[in-house]
Structure formats: C-alpha cells, structure tokens
NUVEX-990425 format. One line per field, with one value per residue (C-alpha): residue in one letter; x, y, z; residue number from 1. Coordinates in nm, 4 decimals. Example, Ala and Ser with C-alpha at 12.3 -4.5 7.8 and 13.67 -1.06 7.14 Angstrom:
BEGIN
rest <- (A / S);
xx <- (1.2300 / 1.3670);
yy <- (-0.4500 / -0.1060);
zz <- (0.7800 / 0.7140);
nr <- (1 / 2);
//
This chain:
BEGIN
rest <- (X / X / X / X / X / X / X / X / X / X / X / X / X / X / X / X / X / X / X / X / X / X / X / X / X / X / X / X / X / X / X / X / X / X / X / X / X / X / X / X / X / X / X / X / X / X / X / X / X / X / X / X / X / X / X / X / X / X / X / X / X / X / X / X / X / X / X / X / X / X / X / X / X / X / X / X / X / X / X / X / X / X / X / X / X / X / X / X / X / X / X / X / X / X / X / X / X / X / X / X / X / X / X / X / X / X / X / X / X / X / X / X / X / X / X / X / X / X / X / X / X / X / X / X / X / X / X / X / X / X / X / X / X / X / X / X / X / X / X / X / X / X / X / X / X / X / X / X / X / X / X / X / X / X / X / X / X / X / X / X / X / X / X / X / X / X / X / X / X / X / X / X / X / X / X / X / X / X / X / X / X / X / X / X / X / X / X / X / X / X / X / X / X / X / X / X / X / X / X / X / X / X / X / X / X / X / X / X / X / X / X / X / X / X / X / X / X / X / X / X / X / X / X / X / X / X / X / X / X / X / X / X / X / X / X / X / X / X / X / X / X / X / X / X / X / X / X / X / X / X / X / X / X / X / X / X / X / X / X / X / X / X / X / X / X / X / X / X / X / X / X / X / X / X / X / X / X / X / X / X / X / X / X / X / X / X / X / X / X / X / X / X / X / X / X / X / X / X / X / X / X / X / X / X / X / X / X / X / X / X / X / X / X / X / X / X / X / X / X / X / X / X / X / X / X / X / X / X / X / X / X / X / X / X / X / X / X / X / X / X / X / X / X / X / X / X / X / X / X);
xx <- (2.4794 / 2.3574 / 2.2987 / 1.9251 / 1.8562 / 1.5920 / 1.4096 / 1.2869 / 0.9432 / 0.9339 / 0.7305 / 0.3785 / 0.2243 / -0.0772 / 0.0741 / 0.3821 / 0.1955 / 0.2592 / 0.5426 / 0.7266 / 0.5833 / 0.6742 / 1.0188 / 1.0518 / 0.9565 / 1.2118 / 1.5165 / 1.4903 / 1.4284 / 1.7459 / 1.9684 / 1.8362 / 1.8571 / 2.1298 / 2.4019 / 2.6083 / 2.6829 / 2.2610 / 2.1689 / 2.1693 / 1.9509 / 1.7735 / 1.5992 / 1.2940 / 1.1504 / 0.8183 / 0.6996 / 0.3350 / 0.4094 / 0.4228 / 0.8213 / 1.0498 / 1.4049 / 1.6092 / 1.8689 / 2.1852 / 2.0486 / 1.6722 / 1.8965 / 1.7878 / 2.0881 / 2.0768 / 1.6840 / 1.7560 / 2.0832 / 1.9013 / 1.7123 / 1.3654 / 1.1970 / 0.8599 / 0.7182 / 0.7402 / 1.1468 / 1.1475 / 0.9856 / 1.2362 / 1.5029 / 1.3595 / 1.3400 / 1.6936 / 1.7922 / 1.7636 / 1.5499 / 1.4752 / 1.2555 / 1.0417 / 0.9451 / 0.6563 / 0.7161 / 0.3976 / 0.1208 / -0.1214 / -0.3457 / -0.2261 / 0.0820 / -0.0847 / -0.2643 / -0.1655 / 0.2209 / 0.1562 / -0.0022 / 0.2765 / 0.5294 / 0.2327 / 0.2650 / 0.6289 / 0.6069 / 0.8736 / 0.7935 / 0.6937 / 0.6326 / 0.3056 / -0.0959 / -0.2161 / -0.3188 / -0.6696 / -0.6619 / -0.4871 / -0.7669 / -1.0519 / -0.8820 / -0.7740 / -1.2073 / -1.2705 / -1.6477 / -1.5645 / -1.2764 / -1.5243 / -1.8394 / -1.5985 / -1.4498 / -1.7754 / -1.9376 / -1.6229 / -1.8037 / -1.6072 / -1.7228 / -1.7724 / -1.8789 / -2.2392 / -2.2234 / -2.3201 / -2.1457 / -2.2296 / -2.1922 / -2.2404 / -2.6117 / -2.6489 / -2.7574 / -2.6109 / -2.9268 / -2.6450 / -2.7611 / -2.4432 / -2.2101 / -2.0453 / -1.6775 / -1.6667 / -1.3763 / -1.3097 / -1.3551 / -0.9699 / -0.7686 / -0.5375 / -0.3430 / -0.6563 / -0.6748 / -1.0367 / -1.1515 / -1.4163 / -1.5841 / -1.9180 / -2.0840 / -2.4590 / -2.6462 / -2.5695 / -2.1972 / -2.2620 / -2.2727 / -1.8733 / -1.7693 / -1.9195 / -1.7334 / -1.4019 / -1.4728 / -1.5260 / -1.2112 / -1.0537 / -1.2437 / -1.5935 / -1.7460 / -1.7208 / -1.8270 / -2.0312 / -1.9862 / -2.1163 / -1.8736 / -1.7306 / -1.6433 / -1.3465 / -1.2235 / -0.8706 / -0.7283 / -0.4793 / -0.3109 / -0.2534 / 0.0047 / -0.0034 / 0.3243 / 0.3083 / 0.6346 / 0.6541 / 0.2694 / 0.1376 / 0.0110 / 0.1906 / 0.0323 / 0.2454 / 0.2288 / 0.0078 / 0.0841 / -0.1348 / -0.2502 / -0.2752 / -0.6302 / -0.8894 / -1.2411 / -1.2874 / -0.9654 / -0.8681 / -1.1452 / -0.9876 / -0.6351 / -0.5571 / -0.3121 / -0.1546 / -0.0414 / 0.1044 / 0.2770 / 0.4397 / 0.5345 / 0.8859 / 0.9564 / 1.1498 / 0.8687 / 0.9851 / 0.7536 / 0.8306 / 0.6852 / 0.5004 / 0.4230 / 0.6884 / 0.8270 / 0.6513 / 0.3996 / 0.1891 / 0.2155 / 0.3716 / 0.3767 / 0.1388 / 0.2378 / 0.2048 / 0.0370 / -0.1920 / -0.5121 / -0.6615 / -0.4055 / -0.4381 / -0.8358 / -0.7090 / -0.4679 / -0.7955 / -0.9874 / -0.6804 / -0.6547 / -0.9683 / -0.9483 / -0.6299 / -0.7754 / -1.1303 / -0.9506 / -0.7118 / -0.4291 / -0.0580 / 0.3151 / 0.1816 / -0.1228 / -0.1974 / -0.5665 / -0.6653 / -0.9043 / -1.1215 / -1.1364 / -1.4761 / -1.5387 / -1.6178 / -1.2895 / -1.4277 / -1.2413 / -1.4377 / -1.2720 / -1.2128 / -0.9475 / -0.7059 / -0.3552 / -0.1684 / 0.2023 / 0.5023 / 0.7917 / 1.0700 / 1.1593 / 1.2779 / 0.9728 / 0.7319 / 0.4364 / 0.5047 / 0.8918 / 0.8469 / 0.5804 / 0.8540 / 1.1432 / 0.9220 / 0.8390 / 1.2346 / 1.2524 / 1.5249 / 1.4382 / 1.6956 / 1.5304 / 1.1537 / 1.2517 / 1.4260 / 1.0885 / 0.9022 / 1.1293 / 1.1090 / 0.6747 / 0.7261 / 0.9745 / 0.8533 / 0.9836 / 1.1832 / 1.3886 / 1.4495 / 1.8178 / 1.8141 / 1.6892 / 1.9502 / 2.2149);
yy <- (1.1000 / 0.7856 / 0.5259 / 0.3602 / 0.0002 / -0.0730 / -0.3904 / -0.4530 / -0.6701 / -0.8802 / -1.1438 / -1.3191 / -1.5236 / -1.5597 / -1.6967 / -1.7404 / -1.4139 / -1.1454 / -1.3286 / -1.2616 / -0.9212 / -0.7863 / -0.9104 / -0.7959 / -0.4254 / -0.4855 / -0.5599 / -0.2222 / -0.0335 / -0.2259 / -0.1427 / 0.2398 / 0.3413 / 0.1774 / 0.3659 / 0.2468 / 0.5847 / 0.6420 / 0.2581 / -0.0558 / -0.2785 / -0.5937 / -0.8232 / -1.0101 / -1.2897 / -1.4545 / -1.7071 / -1.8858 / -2.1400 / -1.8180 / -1.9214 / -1.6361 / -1.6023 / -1.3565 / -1.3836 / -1.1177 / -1.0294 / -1.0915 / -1.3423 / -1.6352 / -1.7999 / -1.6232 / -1.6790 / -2.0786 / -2.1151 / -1.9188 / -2.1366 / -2.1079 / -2.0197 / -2.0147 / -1.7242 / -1.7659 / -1.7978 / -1.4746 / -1.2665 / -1.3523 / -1.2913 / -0.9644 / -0.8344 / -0.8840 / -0.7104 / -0.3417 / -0.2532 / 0.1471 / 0.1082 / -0.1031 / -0.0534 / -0.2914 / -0.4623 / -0.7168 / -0.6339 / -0.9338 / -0.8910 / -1.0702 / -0.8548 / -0.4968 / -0.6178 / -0.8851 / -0.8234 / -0.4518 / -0.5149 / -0.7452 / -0.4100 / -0.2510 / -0.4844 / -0.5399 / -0.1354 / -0.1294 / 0.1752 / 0.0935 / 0.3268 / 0.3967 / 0.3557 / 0.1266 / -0.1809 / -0.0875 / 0.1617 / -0.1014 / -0.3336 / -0.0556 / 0.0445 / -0.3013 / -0.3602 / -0.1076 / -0.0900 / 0.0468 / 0.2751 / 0.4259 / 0.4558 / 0.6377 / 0.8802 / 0.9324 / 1.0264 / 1.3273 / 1.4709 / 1.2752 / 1.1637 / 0.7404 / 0.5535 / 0.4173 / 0.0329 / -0.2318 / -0.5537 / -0.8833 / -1.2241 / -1.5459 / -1.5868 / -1.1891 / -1.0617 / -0.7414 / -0.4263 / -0.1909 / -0.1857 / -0.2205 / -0.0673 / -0.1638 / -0.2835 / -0.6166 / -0.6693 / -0.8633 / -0.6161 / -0.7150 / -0.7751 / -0.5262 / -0.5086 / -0.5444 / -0.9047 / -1.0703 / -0.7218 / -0.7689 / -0.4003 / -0.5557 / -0.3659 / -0.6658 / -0.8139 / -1.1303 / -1.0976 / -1.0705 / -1.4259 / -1.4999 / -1.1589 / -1.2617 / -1.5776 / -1.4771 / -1.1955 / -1.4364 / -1.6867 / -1.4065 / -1.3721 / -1.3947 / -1.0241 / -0.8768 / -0.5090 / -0.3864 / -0.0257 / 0.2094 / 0.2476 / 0.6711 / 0.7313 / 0.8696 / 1.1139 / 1.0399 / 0.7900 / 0.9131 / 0.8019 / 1.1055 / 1.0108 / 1.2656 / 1.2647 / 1.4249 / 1.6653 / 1.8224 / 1.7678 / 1.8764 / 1.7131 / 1.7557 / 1.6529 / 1.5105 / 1.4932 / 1.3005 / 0.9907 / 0.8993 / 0.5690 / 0.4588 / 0.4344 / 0.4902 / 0.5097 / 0.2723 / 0.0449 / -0.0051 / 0.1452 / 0.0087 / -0.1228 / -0.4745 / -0.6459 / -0.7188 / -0.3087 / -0.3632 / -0.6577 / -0.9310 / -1.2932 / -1.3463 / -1.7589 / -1.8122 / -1.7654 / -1.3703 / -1.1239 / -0.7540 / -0.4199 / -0.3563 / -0.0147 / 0.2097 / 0.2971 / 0.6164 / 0.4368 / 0.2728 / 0.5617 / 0.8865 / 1.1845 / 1.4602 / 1.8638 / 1.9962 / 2.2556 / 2.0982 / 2.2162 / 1.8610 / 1.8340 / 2.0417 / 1.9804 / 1.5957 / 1.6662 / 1.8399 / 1.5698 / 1.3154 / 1.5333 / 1.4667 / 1.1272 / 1.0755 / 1.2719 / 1.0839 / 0.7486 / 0.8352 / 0.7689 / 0.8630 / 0.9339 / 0.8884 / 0.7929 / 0.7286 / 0.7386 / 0.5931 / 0.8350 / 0.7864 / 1.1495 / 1.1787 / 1.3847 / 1.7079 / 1.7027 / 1.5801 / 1.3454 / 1.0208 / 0.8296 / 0.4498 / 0.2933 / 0.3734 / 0.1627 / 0.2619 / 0.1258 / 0.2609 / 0.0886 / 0.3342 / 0.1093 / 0.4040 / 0.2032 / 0.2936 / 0.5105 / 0.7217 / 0.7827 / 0.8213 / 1.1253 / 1.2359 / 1.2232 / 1.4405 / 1.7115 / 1.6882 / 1.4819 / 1.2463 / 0.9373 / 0.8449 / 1.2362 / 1.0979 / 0.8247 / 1.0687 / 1.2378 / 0.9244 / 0.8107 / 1.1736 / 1.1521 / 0.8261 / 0.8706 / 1.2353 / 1.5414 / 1.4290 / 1.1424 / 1.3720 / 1.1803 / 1.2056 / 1.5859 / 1.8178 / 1.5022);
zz <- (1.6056 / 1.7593 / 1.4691 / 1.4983 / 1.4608 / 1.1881 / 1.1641 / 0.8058 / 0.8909 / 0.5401 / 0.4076 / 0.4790 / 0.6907 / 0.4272 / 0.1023 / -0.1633 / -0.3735 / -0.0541 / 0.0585 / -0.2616 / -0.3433 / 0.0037 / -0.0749 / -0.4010 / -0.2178 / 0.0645 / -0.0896 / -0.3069 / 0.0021 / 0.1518 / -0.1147 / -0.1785 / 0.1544 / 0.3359 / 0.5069 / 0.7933 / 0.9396 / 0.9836 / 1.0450 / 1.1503 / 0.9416 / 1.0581 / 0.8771 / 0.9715 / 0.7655 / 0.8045 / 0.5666 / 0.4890 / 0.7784 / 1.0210 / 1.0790 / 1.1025 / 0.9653 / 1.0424 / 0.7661 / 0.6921 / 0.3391 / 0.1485 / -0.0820 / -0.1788 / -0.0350 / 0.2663 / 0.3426 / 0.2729 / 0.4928 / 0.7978 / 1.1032 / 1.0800 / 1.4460 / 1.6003 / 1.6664 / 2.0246 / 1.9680 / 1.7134 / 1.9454 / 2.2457 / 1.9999 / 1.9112 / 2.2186 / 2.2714 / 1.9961 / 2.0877 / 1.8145 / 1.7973 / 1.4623 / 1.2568 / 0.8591 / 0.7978 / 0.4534 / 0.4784 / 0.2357 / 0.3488 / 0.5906 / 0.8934 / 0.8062 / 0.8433 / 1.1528 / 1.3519 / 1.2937 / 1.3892 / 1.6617 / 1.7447 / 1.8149 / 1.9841 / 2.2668 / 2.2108 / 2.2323 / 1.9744 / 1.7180 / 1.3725 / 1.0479 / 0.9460 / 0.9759 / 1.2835 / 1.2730 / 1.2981 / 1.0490 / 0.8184 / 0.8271 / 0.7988 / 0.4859 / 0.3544 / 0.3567 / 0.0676 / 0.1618 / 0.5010 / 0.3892 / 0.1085 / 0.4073 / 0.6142 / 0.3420 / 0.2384 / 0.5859 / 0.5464 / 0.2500 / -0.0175 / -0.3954 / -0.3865 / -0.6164 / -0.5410 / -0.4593 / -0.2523 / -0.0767 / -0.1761 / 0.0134 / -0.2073 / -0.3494 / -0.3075 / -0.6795 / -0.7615 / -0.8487 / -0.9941 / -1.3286 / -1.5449 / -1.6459 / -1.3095 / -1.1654 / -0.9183 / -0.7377 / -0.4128 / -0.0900 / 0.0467 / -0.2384 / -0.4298 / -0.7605 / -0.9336 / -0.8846 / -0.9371 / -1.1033 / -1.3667 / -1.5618 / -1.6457 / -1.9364 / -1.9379 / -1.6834 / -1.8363 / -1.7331 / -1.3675 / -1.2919 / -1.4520 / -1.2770 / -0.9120 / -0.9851 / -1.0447 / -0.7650 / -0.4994 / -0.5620 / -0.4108 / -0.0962 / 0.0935 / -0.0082 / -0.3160 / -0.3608 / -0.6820 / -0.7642 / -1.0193 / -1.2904 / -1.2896 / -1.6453 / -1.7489 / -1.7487 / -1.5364 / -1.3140 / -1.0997 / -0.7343 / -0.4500 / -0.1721 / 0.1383 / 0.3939 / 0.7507 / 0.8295 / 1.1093 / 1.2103 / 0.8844 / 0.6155 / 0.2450 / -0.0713 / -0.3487 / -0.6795 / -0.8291 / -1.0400 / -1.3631 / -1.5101 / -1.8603 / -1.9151 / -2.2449 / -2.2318 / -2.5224 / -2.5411 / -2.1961 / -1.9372 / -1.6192 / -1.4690 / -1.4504 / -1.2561 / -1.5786 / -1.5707 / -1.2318 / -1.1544 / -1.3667 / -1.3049 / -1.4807 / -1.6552 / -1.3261 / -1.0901 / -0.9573 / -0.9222 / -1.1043 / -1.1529 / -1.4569 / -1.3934 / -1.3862 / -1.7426 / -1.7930 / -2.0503 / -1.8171 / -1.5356 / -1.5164 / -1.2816 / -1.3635 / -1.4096 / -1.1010 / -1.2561 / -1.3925 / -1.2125 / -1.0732 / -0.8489 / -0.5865 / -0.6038 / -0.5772 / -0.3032 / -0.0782 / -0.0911 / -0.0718 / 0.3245 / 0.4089 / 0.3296 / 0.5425 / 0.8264 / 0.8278 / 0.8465 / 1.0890 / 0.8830 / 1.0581 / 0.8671 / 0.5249 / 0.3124 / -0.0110 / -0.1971 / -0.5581 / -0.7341 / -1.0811 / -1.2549 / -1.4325 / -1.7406 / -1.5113 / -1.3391 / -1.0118 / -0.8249 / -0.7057 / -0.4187 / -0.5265 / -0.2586 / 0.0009 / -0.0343 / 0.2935 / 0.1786 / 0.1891 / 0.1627 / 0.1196 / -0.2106 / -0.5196 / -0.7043 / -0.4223 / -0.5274 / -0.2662 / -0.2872 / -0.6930 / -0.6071 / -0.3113 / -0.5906 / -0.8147 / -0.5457 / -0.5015 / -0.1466 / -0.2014 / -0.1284 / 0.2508 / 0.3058 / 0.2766 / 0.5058 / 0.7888 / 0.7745 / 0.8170 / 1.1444 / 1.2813 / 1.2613 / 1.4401 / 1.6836 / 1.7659 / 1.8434 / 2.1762 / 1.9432 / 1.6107 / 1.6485 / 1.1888 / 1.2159 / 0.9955 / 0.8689);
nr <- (1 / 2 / 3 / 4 / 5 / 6 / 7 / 8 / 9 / 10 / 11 / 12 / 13 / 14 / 15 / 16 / 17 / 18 / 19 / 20 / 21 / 22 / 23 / 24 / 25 / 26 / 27 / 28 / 29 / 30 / 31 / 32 / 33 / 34 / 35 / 36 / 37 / 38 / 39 / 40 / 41 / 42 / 43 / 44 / 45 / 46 / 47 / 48 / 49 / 50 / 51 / 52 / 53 / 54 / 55 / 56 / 57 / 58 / 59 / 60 / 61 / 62 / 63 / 64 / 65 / 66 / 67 / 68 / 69 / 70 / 71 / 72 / 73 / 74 / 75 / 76 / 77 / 78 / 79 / 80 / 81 / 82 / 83 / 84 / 85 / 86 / 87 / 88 / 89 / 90 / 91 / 92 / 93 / 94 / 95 / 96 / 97 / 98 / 99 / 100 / 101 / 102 / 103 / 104 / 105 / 106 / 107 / 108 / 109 / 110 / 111 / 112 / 113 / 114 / 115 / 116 / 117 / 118 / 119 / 120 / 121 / 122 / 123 / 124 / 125 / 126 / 127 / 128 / 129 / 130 / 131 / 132 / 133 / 134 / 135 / 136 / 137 / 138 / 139 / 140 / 141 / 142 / 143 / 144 / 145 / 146 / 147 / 148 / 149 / 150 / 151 / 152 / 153 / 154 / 155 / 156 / 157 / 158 / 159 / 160 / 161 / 162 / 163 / 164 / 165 / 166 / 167 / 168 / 169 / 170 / 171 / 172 / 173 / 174 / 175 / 176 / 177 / 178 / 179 / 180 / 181 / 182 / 183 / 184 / 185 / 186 / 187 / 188 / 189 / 190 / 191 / 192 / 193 / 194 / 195 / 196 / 197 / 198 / 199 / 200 / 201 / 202 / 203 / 204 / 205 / 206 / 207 / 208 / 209 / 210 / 211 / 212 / 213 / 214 / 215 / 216 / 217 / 218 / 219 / 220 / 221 / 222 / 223 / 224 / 225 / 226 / 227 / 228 / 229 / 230 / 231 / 232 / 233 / 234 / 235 / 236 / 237 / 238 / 239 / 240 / 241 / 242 / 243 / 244 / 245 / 246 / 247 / 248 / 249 / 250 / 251 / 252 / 253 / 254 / 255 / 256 / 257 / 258 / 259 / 260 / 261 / 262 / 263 / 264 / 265 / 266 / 267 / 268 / 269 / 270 / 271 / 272 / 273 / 274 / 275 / 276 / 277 / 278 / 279 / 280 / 281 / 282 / 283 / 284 / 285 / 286 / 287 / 288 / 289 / 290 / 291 / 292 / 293 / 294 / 295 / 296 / 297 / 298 / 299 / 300 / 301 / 302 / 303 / 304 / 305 / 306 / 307 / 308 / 309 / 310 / 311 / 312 / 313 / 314 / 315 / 316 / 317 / 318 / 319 / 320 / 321 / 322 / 323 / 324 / 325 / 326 / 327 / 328 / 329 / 330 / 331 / 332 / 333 / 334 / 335 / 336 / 337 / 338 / 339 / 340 / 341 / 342 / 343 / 344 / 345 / 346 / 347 / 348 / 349);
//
C-alpha cells in the first residue's frame, strides 16, 4: 500500500479569530489521525499577512522558528512536493474560496465542498433561497444593507449574513430593540439578514457523508436550548477564549450538546430534508445543515456549515463515532469520495 501525502491547509488569511480557530481544529485532526504506515502529513500555514509557513508541527515553537514565504514562493514549493491530498482547515472566507480554488488550478485534490459552493453557503440568504427553491422549511426573512429598516414584526433573530459561531446574533423580542441589534449585526459585516423567529420546539445539527456514491445521514446532535431561559445559541455555548489568549470548545461535554436516540423519530424526518439540502446546493464528500425544530416536529432549515475537519471534536466525526465509524475510518471514506474509484489506494486497510 502506497502511503499518500496529505497537506493539512491551516490558518487564515482574514484575521487572528480564524487563524487560531482553524488551528485549534487542525492540530486535533493531526494528532487523532496520524499514522505513518497510511500517511505522510504536511503542514501548510497561512497567516493574516497571507504568508505561508510550512512548519514540522502546528506548535507554537515550530510555527515561530519556520521562514515565512510569499505566496508566490509557497506555491512553487508546493508543487514540488508531490502532494496526493489536501484537507482544508481554513474557516474564513478567503480560506473556503480563494485557497480552494488555489488546488483547483494547482489540480491538486482537496476534501470537500467547492469553492463555489463554499461561498453560496457561507451567504446564509442564498444558501436558505436555494434550499428553499428544493421544497425546504426557511424561516421567512429579508436582507438588510445599512439604513434598510427591518418589516419583520418581532419576535425576530439578526445575525450577520457571513459570520458563524453565533457571533453578532441578537433574538429581538420589541421594535424598539432593532436599532442596538442592527448595530451589533453589522460590526460583523455589510448585510445582515432578519428572520422570523421558529419557536421551539428543538434545535438540532444533521451531518450527511457520501460512501460509495450515496449519501448517509448521521445522527443527529442536539443543543441546549429553553424556550423561556435560553431561546437561542450564543457563541458563548460554542467557543471560549482561555486567560492566555487560546481559543477552546465550549460545546462538547454532553450538557451543552449531546447526540440524539437514533430512534427517536425526528431524525430520520431531519436526515430527508438534511438530503435535499445537500443535493440542492451541490454539496460533495460531506455536508452538514443546522435545523430549528418547532413545536409540531417540523424541521425549519436555518444554516448550512460545510466543515469538516477530521478533528475527534468535529461535529461531523462525533455523529460518525456515534453511528460507529471510527474516526481514521470516516476519513478513508472521505479520501476514497475524493480520489474516486480508480485511486481507492485506503479501500479495505
């Protein structure tokens, strides 16, 4: 068995937040899935000033003592590298775009959705116009621009159209809170989408993998959430800022989130319209979709989140563990969708 080269694309070219929380992501995945007798692992580092590293370990004295390069000089030093693979580990936007489209041209392989794809979904208002062309529950809402006034009478959520862990996300209950909400919206970008407010109900997350052409729903995770205490996630319940500046996860200690019974008869209703939504938007390897359960059991599409970074905290390994795919055997799956049948070179180790 021919051992493949891996390049682990890590960092941001956008800011110090992504940067960190892409690396934070990365060096689980490093850890959890490295064997020597499978493959060869790589590291690329890009940082805000769009410099790349390529150090020997996601250390912090590693990153430091490696050269920075232009990009110009990274990409001649890729391409002498041999690479066979790439796992994307950028969560900013010029990181599930540009940098994708980097390997297209490079035609170097890479796990997961397309750049295009990637930016359709990162813009919730397109994702939900799309999903909801397929015959899928949205939320009714509307895209503002500053000066727009919002006509969704309240109860209503604002959050910016590009950002994720719930940062800039305001549940307005008046009128008269609209004005603070828009404001804190739009620190975080240029649009801001307004959106009826689905009661609960459920909040739950639906990941979908592709094996062997087909598309496999996993088990769903579940979000702390309380229609009177705590209506809505915050970025507080997902991510934490430590006294020394690091970045953690808040959300995995089975309070905050847990994996739901698959038995439990909203998943497999969840999981149908999680397919359609991966099929509408074209999604490729895996997907996963964030859905608000209202008091009728029906599932209302909120946002797609198209990461996977093979990290045991991922969403999508943790609902892979559950449905009892190991975690190196979710990743074997991934490389054989994106290598394709001809290259299966991982098929039956």
């Amino acid at each position: 068995m021919s051992v493949l080269r891996i390049l682990h694309l890590v960092g941001s070219a956008y800011n110090d937040f992504y940067c960190d929380l892409s690396r934070l992501y990365a060096q689980d995945c490093l850890a959890a899935t490295a064997d020597r007798s499978r493959y060869d692992f790589q590291i690329a580092y890009i940082t805000p000033d769009s410099h790349w590293r390529f150090p020997p370990s996601l250390s912090p004295e590693d990153i430091a003592d490696t050269k920075p390069i232009s990009l110009s000089d990274g990409i001649q030093f890729l391409t002498a590298q041999n690479i066979d693979l790439v796992l994307p580990q950028m969560f900013c936007i010029p990181g599930m775009t540009h940098y994708r489209a980097l390997f297209d041209l490079l035609k170097i392989p890479y796990i997961g959705n397309t750049p295009d794809v990637m930016a359709i979904t990162a813009h919730k208002a397109r994702a939900k116009a799309i999903v909801e062309a397929a015959g899928v529950k949205v939320p009714r809402g509307e895209l503002l621009r500053q000066g727009d006034i919002p006509t969704i009478t309240p109860p209503a959520i604002i959050k910016p159209v590009s950002s994720d862990n719930s940062l800039g996300v305001t549940l307005v209950k008046e009128t008269t809170d609209y004005d603070a909400a828009l404001k804190k919206a739009f620190e975080y970008g240029s649009e801001v989408i307004v959106e009826e407010f689905i009661e609960l109900g459920r909040e739950v997350r639906c990941g979908v993998i592709v094996k062997d052409g087909e598309l496999v729903g996993l088990p769903l995770e579940e979000y702390l959430v309380d229609p009177h205490e705590k209506p809505i996630r915050s970025y507080a319940d997902k991510l934490k800022q430590t006294d020394d500046g690091n970045l953690h996860f808040a959300a995995k200690d089975n309070i905050k989130s847990w994996i739901v019974d698959p038995n439990d008869p909203i998943t497999q209703k969840v999981q149908q319209v999680a397919k359609k939504c991966h099929q509408a938007l074209g999604c490729r390897h895996y997907s996963l979709f964030d859905f608000r359960i209202d008091p009728k059991g029906e599932p209302w599409f909120l946002e797609a989140g198209l990461y996977c970074s093979f990290a045991p905290k991922s969403v999508i390994s943790s609902m892979a563990k559950a449905a009892g795919i190991p975690l190196n055997e979710l990743l074997m799956t991934a490389i054989n969708e994106t290598l394709g049948s001809n290259k299966k070179v991982l098929q039956n180790c």
